[in-house]
N, C-alpha and C positions, 0 to 999 in steps of 0.2 A: 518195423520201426517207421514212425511217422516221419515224411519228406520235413526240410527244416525250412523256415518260411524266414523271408527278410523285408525287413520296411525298408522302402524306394520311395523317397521325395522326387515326385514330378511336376515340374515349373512348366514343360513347352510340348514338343510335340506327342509324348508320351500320353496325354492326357484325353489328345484323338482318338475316338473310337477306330477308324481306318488304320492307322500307325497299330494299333492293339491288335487287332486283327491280322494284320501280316505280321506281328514280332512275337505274336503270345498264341496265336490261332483264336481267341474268346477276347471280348470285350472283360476289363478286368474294372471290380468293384474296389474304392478308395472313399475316404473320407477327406474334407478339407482341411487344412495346417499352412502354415505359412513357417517359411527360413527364417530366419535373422539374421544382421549383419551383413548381408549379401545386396546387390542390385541385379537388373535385370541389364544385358548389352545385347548384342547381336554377334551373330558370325555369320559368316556365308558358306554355305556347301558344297562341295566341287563331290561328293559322293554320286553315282548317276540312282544308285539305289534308294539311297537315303530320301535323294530329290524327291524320285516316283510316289515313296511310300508314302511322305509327306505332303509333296504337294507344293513344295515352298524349297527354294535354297537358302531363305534366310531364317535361323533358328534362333529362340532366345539360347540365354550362355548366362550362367552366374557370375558376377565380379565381388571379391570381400568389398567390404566396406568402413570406413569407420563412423559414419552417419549414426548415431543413437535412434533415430527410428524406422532405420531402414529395415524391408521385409518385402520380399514374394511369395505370394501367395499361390498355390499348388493345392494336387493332391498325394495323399500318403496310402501307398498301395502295399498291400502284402505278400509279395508274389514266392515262390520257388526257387530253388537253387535254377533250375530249367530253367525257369522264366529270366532269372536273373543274368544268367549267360546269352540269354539271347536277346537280352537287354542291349548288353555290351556289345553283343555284334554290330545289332542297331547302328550304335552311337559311332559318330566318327574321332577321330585323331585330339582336335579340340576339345574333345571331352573326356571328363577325368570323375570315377565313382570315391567320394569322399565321406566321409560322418561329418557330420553338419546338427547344430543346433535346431529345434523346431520348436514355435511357438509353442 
C-alpha cells in the first residue's frame, strides 16, 4: 500500500534547506501558495534545539485576521505521514498544525 501524503503550508523556517535537512534528512521539493486571512507575527524561542537547527530564536507565527487582503506567502509541500511527525517534533509549544484556506 502506498505511504499517504499530506499538504504542509510552510510560511517560516520550514522553508530552510538546513531546518529540512535535520527534520526530514533531504531537502524537500514545494510549490508556491500563499494563506489567507492570516498575518505574519513573531514569537521567540527558548527551544535550545529548535534555536541550533534554525539559527534564529525569533520565528515567524500565523495570526487570523480580518483584513480582506490579508495573505502569506509560503510554500506548499507534500510530505509523509514520517515527515509529518517529525514536522511536529520540530515545532515548539506555540505552534499549532491547523487546515487553513490557500490561495
Amino acid at each position: 500500500m502506498p505511504e499517504r501524503t499530506a499538504l504542509v503550508f510552510s510560511y517560516g523556517t520550514h522553508r530552510r534547506p538546513e531546518v529540512q535537512r535535520t527534520t526530514f534528512g533531504r531537502e524537500l521539493n514545494g510549490r508556491p501558495d500563499a494563506i489567507v486571512g492570516y498575518e505574519l507575527d513573531y514569537v521567540t524561542i527558548t527551544d535550545p534545539h529548535v534555536i541550533a537547527t534554525s539559527g534564529s530564536d525569533r520565528h515567524p507565527i500565523l495570526r487570523p485576521t480580518d483584513r480582506p487582503d490579508a495573505a502569506v506567502q509560503g510554500i506548499v509541500f507534500a510530505i509523509s505521514d514520517a515527515d509529518l511527525a517529525a514536522a511536529d517534533d520540530y515545532e515548539v509549544d506555540d505552534y499549532r498544525r491547523v487546515a487553513v484556506p490557500l490561495r
